[in-house]
C-alpha positions as CSV (number, residue, x, y, z in Angstrom):
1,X,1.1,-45.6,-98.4
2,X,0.8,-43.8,-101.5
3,X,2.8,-43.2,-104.2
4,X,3.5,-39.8,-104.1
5,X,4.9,-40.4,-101.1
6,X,7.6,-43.1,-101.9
7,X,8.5,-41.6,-105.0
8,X,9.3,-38.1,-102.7
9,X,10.8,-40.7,-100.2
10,X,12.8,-42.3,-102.4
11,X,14.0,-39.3,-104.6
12,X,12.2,-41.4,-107.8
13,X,11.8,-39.5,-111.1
14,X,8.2,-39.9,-112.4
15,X,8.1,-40.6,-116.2
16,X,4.5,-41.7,-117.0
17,X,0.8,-41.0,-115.5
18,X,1.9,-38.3,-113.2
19,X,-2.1,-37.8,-112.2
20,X,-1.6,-41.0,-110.6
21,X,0.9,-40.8,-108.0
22,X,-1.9,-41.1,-105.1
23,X,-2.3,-45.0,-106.1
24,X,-2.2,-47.3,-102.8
25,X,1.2,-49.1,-102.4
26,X,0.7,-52.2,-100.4
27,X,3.7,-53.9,-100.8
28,X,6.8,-54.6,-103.5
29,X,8.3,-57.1,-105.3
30,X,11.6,-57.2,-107.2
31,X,11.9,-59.1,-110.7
32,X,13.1,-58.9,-113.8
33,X,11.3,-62.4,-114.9
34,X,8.2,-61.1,-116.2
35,X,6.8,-64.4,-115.6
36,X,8.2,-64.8,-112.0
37,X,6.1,-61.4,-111.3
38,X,3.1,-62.1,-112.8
39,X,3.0,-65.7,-110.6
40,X,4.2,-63.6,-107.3
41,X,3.2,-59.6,-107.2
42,X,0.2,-58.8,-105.5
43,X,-2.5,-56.0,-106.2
44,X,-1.1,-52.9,-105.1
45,X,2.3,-53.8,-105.0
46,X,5.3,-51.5,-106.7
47,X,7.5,-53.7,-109.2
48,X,11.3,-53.0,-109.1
49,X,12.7,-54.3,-112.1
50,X,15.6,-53.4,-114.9
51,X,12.9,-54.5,-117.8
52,X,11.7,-51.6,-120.3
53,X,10.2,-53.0,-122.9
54,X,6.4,-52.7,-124.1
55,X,5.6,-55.5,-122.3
56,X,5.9,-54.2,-118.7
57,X,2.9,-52.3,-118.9
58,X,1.0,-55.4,-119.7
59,X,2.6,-57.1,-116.8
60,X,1.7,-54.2,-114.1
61,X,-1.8,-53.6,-115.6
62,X,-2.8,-57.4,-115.3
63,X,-1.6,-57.7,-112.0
64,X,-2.9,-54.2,-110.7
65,X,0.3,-53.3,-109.7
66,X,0.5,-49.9,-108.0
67,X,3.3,-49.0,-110.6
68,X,7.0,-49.7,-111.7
69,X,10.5,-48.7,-110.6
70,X,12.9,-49.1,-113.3
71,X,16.0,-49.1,-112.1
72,X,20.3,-47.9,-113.0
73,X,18.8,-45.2,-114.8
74,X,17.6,-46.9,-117.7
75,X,15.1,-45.4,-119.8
76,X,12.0,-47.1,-121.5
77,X,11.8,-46.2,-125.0
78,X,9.0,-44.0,-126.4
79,X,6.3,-47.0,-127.3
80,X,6.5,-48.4,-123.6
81,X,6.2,-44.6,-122.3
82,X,3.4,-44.3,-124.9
83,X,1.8,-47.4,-123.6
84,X,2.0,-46.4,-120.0
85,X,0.1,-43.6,-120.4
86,X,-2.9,-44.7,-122.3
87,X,-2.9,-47.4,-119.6
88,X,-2.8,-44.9,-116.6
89,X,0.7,-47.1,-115.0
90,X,3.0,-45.0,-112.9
91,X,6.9,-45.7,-114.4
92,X,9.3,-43.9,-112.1
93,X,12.8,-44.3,-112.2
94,X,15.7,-44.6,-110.0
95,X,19.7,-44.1,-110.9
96,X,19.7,-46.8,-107.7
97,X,20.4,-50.9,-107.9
98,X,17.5,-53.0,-107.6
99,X,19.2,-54.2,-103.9
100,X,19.2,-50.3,-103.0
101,X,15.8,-49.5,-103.8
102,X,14.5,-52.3,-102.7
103,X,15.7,-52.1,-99.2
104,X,14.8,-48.6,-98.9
105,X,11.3,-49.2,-100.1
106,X,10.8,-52.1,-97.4
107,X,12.1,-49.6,-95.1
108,X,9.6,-47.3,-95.5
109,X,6.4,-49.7,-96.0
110,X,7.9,-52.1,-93.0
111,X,5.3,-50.0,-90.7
112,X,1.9,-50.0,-93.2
C-alpha cells in the first residue's frame, strides 16, 4: 500500500518529504526504543513512535523504513525536520495514541 494512501486513511499530517508519499508500506512496527526498532522493523515498514529527536531519521533511513508516524501531536524540532528532508524520510503526524494508530494502520494493511 502506499503511503499516500494511509496517511489519507488515517487522517495523518505530512511534515517532511511530501514528494514521497507514494513509498511502499509493507508493514508497521511500534517503538519508541530506537534500538528495539532497528533489531525488529523491516524494509518498507512505517515506524509509530513518540521519538523526535535527530536521531530518528538515522534510525528509518538505515532500516529503509517507508517512513515515521509520530504520535500525541508532538512535533519534531527544526534540525530533525531539516534532517528529514535532506534524507527524503516521510514524518507524518498523528494527534492519536500509539495503540490507536497502530490498530488502525493493521486494519488497513491486514489485507496487503
Amino acid at each position: 500500500m502506499k503511503l499516500n494512501k494511509i496517511k489519507k486513511d488515517l487522517n495523518l499530517k505530512i511534515l517532511t518529504a511530501k514528494k514521497f508519499l507514494d513509498n511502499e508500506v509493507k508493514g508497521g512496527y511500534t517503538s519508541d526504543l530506537l534500538s528495539d526498532v532497528m533489531a525488529n522493523s523491516k524494509e518498507k515498514y512505517i515506524w509509530i513512535t513518540l521519538q523526535v529527536h535527530l536521531n530518528i531519521v538515522a534510525v528509518a533511513k538505515l532500516k529503509e523504513l517507508s517512513g515515521i508516524i509520530i504520535i500525541n501531536d508532538r512535533k519534531p524540532d527544526s534540525d530533525t525536520l531539516k534532517k528529514a528532508e535532506q534524507e527524503n524520510c516521510p514524518i507524518l503526524t498523528t494527534p492519536k495514541t500509539a495503540f490507536e494508530i497502530s490498530g488502525e494502520l493493521y486494519q488497513l494493511l491486514k489485507g496487503i
